[in-house]
Structure formats: structure tokens, C-alpha cells
C-alpha positions in Angstrom: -153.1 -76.9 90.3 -150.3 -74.4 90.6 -150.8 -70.9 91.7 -149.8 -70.0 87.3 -152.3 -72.6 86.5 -154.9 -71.0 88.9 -154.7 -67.5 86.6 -155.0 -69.3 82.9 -158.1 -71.3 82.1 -156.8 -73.6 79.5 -159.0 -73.6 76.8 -156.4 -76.4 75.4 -157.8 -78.6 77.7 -161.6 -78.3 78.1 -162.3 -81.1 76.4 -160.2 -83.4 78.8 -156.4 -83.5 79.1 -154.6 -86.1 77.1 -152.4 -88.5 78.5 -150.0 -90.7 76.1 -150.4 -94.3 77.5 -147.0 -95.3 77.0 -143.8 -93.2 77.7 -142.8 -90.9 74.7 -139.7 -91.4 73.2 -137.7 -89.2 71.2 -135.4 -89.8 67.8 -133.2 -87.2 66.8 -132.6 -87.4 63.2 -130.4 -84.5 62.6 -127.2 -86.3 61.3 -129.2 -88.8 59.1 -132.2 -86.3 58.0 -131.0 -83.3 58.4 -128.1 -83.4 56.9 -130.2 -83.9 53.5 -131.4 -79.9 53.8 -129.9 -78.9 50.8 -128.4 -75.5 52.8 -126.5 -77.4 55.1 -122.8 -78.5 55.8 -122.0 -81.9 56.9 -120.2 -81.5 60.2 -116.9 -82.6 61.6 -116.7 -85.7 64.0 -115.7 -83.9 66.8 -119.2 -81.5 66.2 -121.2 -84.6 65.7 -120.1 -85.8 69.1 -120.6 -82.6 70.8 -124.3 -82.8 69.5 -125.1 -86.4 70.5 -123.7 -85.1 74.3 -126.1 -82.5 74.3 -129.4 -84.8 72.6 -128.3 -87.2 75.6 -128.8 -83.8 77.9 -131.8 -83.2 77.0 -133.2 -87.1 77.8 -133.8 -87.5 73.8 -133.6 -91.8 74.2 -131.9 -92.4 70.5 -130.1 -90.5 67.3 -130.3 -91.9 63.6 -126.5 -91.2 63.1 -126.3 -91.8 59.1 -126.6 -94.6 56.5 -124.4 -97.4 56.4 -124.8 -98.0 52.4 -123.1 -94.6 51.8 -119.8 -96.1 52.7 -116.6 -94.1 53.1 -116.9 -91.2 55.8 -120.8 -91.4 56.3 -120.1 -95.0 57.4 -116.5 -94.2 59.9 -118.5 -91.4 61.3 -121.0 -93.9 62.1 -119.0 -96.4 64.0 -117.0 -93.4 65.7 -119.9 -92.1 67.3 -121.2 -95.1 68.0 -118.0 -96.0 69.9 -118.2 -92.4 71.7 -121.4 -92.9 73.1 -120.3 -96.8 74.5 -117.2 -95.3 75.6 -118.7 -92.3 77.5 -121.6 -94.4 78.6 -124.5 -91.7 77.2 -127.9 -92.4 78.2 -128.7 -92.4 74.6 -129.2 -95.3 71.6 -128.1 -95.4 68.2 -129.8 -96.3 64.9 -128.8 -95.7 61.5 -130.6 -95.5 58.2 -130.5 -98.7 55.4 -132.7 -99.6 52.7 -134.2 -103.0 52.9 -131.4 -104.4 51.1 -128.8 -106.6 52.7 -125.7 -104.6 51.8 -127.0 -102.0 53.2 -127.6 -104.4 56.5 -124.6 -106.1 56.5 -122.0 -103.3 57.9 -124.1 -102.8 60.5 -123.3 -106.0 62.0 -119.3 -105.1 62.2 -120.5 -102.3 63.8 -122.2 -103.2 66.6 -119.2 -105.9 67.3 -116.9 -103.2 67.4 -118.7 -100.8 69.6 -119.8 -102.4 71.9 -123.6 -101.7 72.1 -126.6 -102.1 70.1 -127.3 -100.4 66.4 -130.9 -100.1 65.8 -131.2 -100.7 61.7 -134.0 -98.7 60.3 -135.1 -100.4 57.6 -136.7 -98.0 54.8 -138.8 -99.0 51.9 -141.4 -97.2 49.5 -145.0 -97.9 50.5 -147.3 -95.3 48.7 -148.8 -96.2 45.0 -147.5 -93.5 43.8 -143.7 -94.6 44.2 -144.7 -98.2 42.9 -145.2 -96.6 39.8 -142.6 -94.5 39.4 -139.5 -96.8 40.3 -141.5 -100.0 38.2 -141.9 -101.6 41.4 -144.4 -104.9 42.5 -145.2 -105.4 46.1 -144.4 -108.9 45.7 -140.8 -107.5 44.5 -141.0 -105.1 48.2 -142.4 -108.2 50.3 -139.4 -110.2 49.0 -136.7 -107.7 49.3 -138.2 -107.2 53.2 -138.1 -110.7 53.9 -134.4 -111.2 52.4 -133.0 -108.3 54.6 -135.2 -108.4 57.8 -134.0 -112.5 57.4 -130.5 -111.3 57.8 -131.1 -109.0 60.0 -132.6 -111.1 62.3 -129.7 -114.2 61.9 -127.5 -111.3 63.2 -130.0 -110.1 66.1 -130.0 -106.8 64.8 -133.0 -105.0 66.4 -134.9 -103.5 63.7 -137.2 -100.6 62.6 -139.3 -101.0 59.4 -139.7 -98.0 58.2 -142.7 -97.2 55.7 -141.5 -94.5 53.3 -144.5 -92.3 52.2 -146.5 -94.1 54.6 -149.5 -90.9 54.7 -150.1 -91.7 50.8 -150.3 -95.6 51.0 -153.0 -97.9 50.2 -154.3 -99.7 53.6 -153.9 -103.0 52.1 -149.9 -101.9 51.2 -149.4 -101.2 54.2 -151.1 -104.1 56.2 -148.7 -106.6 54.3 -145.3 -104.7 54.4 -146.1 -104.0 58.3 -147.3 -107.5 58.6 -144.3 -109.4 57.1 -142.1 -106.8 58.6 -143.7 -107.9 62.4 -142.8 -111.8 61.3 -139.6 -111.3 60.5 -139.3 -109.6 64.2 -139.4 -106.2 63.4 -139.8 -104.4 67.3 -141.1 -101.0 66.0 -142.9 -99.7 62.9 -142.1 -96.5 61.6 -145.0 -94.1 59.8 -143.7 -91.5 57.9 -145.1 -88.7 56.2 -142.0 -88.1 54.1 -143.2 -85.7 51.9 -145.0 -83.5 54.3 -148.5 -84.5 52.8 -150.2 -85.2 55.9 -152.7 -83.2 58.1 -153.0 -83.5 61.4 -156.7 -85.6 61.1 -154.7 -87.8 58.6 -151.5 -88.5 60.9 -153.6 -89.6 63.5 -156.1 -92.0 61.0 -152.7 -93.5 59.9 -150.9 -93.9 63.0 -154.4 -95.4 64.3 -154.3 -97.8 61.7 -151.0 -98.6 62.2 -151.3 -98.9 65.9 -154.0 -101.3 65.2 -152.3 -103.2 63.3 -149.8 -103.6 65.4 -152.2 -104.7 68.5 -153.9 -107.2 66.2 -150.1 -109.1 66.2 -148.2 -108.0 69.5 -149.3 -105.1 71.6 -145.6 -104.2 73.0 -144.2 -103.4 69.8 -143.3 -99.5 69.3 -144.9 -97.2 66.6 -143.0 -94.4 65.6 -144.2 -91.0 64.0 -141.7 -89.5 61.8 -143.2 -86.1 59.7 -141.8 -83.4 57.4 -143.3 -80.0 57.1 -144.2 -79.2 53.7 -147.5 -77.5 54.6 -146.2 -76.4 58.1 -147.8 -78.8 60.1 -144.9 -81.0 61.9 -145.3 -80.0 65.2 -149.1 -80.1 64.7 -148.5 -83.6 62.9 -146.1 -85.3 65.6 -149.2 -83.8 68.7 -151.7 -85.7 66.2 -149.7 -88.8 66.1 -149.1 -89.3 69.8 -152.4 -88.9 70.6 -153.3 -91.7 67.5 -151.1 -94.0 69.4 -147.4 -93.3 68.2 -144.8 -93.6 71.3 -141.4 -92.6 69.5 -141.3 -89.0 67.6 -138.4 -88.5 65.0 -137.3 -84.9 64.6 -134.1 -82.7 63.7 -132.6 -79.5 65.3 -134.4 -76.6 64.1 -136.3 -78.5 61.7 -133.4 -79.3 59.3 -134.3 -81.5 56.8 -134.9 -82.1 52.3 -137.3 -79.4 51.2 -138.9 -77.4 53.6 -137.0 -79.6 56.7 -138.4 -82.3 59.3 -140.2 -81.5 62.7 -138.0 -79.0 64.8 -136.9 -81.6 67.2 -136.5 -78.8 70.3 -140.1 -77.2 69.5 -141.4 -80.6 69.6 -139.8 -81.4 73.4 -141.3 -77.8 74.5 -144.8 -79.0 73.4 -144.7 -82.3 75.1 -143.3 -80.8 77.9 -146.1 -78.0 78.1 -148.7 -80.8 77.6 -147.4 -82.6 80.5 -146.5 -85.5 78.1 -142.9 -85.3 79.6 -140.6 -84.1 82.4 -137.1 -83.1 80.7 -134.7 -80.5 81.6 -135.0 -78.2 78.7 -132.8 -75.7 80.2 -129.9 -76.6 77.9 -132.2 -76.6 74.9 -130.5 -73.3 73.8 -127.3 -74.7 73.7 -128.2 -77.5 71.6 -129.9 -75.4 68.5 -127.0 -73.1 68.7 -124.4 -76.0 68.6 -126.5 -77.4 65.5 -126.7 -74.1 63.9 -123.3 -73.6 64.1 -122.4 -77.3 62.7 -124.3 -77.3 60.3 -123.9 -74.0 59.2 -127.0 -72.3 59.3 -128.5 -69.3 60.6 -131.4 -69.7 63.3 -134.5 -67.7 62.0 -134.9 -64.1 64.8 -139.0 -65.1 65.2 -138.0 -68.7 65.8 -140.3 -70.2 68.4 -138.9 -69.8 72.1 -135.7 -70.3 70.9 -134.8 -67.5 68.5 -133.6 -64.0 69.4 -137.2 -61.9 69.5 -139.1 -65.0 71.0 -138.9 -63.6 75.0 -138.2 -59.7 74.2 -140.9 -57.1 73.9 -140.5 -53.0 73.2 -144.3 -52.5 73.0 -145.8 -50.2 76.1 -148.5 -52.0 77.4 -147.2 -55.3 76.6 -144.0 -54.6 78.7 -145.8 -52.7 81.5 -147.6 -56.0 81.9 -144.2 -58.3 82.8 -142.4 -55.4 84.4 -145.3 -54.8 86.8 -145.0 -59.1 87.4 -141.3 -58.6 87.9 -142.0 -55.9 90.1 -143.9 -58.2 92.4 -140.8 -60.2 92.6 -142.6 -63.0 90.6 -140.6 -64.3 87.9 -143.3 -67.3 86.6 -145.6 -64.5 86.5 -143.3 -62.4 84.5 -143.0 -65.9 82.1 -146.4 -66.5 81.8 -148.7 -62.9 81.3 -147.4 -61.9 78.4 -145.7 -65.3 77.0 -147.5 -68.7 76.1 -144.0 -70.4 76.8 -142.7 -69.6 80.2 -138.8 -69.2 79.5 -137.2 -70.7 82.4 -138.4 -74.0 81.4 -135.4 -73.4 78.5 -133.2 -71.5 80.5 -134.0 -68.2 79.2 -135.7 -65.3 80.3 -138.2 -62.1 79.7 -136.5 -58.7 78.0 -137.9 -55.7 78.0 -136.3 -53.1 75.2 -137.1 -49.4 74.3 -138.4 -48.5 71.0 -140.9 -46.8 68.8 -143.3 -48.3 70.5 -141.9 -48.2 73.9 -143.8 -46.4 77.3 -141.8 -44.9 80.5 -141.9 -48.1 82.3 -139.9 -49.9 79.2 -137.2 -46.9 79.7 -137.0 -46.9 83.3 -136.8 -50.7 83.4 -134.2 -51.0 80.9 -131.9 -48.2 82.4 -132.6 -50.5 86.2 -131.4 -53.4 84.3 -128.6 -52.0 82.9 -127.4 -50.5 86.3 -127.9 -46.7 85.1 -129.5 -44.6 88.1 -133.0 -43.9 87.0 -133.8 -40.3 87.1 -136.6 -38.6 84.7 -134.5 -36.9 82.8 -133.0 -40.1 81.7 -135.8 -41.8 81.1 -137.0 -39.0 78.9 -133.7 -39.3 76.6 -134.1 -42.8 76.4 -137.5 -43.1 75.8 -137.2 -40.1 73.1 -134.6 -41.8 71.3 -136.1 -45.0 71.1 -139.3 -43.2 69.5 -137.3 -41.8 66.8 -135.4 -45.0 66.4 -137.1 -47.3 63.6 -136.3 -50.2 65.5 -135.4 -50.9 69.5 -132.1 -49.8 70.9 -129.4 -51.6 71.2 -127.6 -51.7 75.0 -124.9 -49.1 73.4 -127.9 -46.9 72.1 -129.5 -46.9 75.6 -126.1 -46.0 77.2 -125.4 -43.1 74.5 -129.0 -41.5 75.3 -128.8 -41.9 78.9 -125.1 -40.2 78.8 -126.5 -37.6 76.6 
């Protein structure tokens, strides 16, 4: 134990810490995924690369980077970045979305010629009951169209994913002979999705069990991946369920991007694993990375966002303040982190910030005007303190200034 460990009994692990038994991997899905939110923009190249840079950063081990079968830019952007991260030698692989078809397969091939380095083809297809009977569909029909593209994938040594679409809804049965055919045909990993966010946490970890399972029963190195939406708000929650279930590759997008109500936040996901212990990243560029997405893409990053977002490390309340300014004051910045905060923020690269406002005591005043370089003096700290009270929300740095000058 550390000495921050020594202060917190961790009622998160009482019942025995949980250690995944095979290395966690990471898939960023942002430019496949997320770039089906209906509120986002589609980025330039040039942004696209910027972000695959800073997944690489981070130690995220591959990016889905589009879908082949949508031809024209979808599909240059594609081999571009494909070619970028070859060229610039990232420590970061590349797969790409296609429905079992093969001419969705077959550019994919061209692809990986030209590049220069391996393009993972995830392979999707319906799997729930529910889908069957919507698109008129027979699971003979879905066993053949696997075989006929996994076939040609595997002619053209394309290392594949078979992804289950609407795997949390599917009939065991369904799943045992797409999976099945799908592990013949030399499928390496097998991909449970909760696509439409259905799943609870006690159902993404029966599925992924089964799946697991299943995959033992045939070849116990082949991958299982988890990918989740968050519907009912339970990605994060979801992906923790999964891993422990037996998944070993989670699939997540920047700030939870995603159709409907977005994906799991990729970056809240890493600063769960990495609190568990399940990893070791540096996630001290993690800011950078959301605000690169949200600035592709277009969209604005919530203030109350987890760790990340503008309010998530500042505080204006009295005794909540006194509390990390007295653990600054003992010179004891992971104290500071960790008595008011159940994410420490230098494991992002951020830190603690104390403001004055309505609810704000002398020490919030005195501290801020420290901070801030202003002499302290009581006067000062009166002004500041009696403006933030009649303020309806905490001072800006200009506000503090103005009240100390007056």
C-alpha cells in the first residue's frame, strides 16, 4: 500500500480485487462510431490524423477508422490514415468496419497492399431475433453470407473480427452458430455488442461469459471484445462488467460520441481501468485528446463531464475547499487529489481549483488571492469573499482582481 491508499478503505474492493487475466486492450471507435452521432461533423484528414497521434499517446492498441463499403472519401480517408500511421511508425493498429459481404471485404485487400501494414476487417452482422424479422432474414441466409465473406477474407489473410450486431438481445443458439462458423472460417476475435444500449451490467457479463465460453470450448487464444452503447447510461458500468466476464478488447469513442445517446466515453473508460489497476497508461495527455475530438467533430464538451470537463476538479464550497487547501497547505499535492476528489487529477494532467462564491469561506478567498499572486491582507479577503457571496455564481479571475482592487 501507498501512503493515499493507507487513508481510504476501499469499499470497492472488499470483496477481493479483480484482476483481468489477459492484458486489456483498447479500440477507439471514434471515426467509424462516432461519427454516426447525428450532432457531429465529419472531420478533415489532417484532424483525423491528429487524433489517431494522440489515441497512440495514450497506449489505446487500435482505431476502427471507417467503412470501406461507403466508397468515395470515407474510403481515401481510410487508406490515408492507414498510410500515416505505417509511415510514422505509431504504436497503434487499424481496423475498419464491413458488413459480411464481400464487396465490402474486397477494398480492404488494396488497402493493406498499399499501406504497408495490417487492416483488421471487422465483420458485422445482425444476430438478435428481433432483426431476423424485420430485414426478412434466415440464419441459414446469415451462416452463408459469413462463410462467403470470412472465405474471402481468409484467401487474402485478412485478420478478421466477427462482429455480432445486437449481440445482448440474441438467442444463445444464434449466437453459438454465427460465432462458431465465424471461429472456422479463422475469425481471431469475436466481437459482443450491445448496439442498442439494452444491456445491464449483470447481462453484459452473462453474455460476454457465454461468449467467452464459447470461445474456450474452440481455441482459448482467441480475443473477445466488448463493444457497448449507452442508452440507459450504463457504458462505462457495461465495459467494467464485461472485462470482468472475460472480454480483453473494449471499444469506445471520445466523449462517448456515438447514434442515439453515443457509445462508451472512450477516455472515462481508460480512467476506470486505470483506477482499478487494470492498466498503467499515461493519461496525462487525456485532456488534449477530448478537446482535439471536441473540436473535430464539432461538439461542445458537457461543464459536469467526468474528470475531464470544466467543474470536474473546482470547488467554491467552504468546507469542501478548506479541506484541499488545508492538504495543499501541507505541501501534499496527492492529498490535495484525493480528500475531496474520487479521481486524483494528476493522473490526467490536471489539477485541484479552489474559487470564491456564494458559498465560499475565508480560506477560499485567501487561497485564491495567494494563487493569483495578490498580497493577502484581511481587508482583501473581506472584499473578495463579500463579493463572491453576492455573486449568483463563482468569480471569474477578473471578478476576483476587481474586488481585491476595490
Amino acid at each position: 500500500m501507498n501512503r493515499i491508499e493507507d487513508l481510504i478503505h476501499d469499499w470497492n474492493r472488499a470483496e477481493g480485487a479483480f484482476r483481468p487475466s489477459r492484458p486489456l486492450q483498447f479500440d477507439d471507435e471514434t471515426l467509424r462510431d462516432g461519427l454516426q452521432s447525428p450532432a457531429v461533423s465529419d472531420p478533415s484528414l489532417e484532424q483525423k490524423m491528429e487524433l489517431v497521434e494522440r489515441m497512440a499517446k495514450l497506449g489505446i492498441h487500435t482505431a476502427n477508422v471507417g467503412l470501406p463499403g461507403a466508397g468515395g472519401r470515407p474510403r481515401e480517408d481510410i487508406f490515408r490514415l492507414a498510410k500515416h500511421i505505417a509511415d510514422q511508425k505509431l504504436q497503434i493498429g487499424v481496423n475498419v468496419a464491413c458488413r459480411t459481404v464481400v464487396s465490402d471485404i474486397e477494398p480492404v485487400v488494396e488497402m493493406t497492399q498499399q499501406a504497408g501494414i495490417p487492416i483488421e476487417v471487422c465483420a458485422f452482422i445482425g444476430s438478435s431475433y428481433i432483426r431476423q424479422y424485420a430485414e426478412d432474414w434466415t440464419l441459414d441466409r446469415m451462416l452463408q453470407n459469413t462463410r462467403e465473406a470470412l472465405t474471402f477474407a481468409q484467401q487474402h489473410q485478412l485478420p478478421v473480427m466477427y462482429v455480432t450486431e445486437d449481440t445482448t438481445r440474441a438467442q444463445p443458439e444464434t449466437l453459438r452458430a454465427l460465432y462458431g462458423t465465424a471461429i472456422e472460417l479463422g475469425a481471431r476475435r469475436l466481437c459482443v455488442c450491445d448496439t442498442v444500449g439494452h444491456s445491464t451490467p449483470q447481462g453484459a457479463h452473462a453474455v460476454v461469459k457465454f461468449v467467452r465460453e464459447l470461445a474456450d470450448e474452440h481455441d482459448p487464444t482467441l480475443g473477445v471484445d466488448w463493444h457497448g452503447h449507452r442508452d440507459r447510461d450504463l457504458g462505462i458500468a457495461n465495459c467494467l462488467a464485461a472485462i470482468e466476464a472475460g472480454a480483453d478488447r473494449i471499444h469506445g469513442t471520445a466523449l462517448g460520441v456515438g447514434e442515439r445517446a453515443g457509445n462508451a466515453p472512450m477516455d472515462l473508460l481508460l480512467i476506470n481501468c486505470k483506477l482499478l489497476g487494470w492498466i498503467d497508461n499515461d493519461l496525462t495527455t487525456l485532456p488534449e485528446y477530448v478537446q482535439a475530438a471536441a473540436q473535430a467533430l464539432e461538439v461542445e464538451m458537457p461543464h459536469n463531464y467526468p474528470a475531464l470537463g470544466t467543474d470536474a476538479f473546482e470547488t467554491g464550497t467552504g468546507v469542501h475547499a478548506a479541506a484541499v487547501i488545508k492538504a495543499f497547505r501541507k505541501g501534499d499535492v496527492e492529498l490535495a487529489d484525493s480528500v475531496y476528489s474520487g479521481v486524483p487529477a494528476h493522473i490526467i494532467g490536471r489539477e485541484q481549483r479552489i474559487a470564491v462564491g456564494p458559498m465560499a469561506g475565508k480560506s477560499n478567498a485567501a487561497f485564491v488571492l495567494e494563487k493569483m499572486g495578490i498580497e493577502v491582507t484581511d481587508e482583501r479577503v473581506e472584499r473578495v469573499l463579500a463579493a463572491g457571496k453576492s455573486s449568483k455564481r463563482l468569480l471569474s479571475d477578473d471578478e476576483v482582481r476587481k474586488a481585491a482592487a476595490d
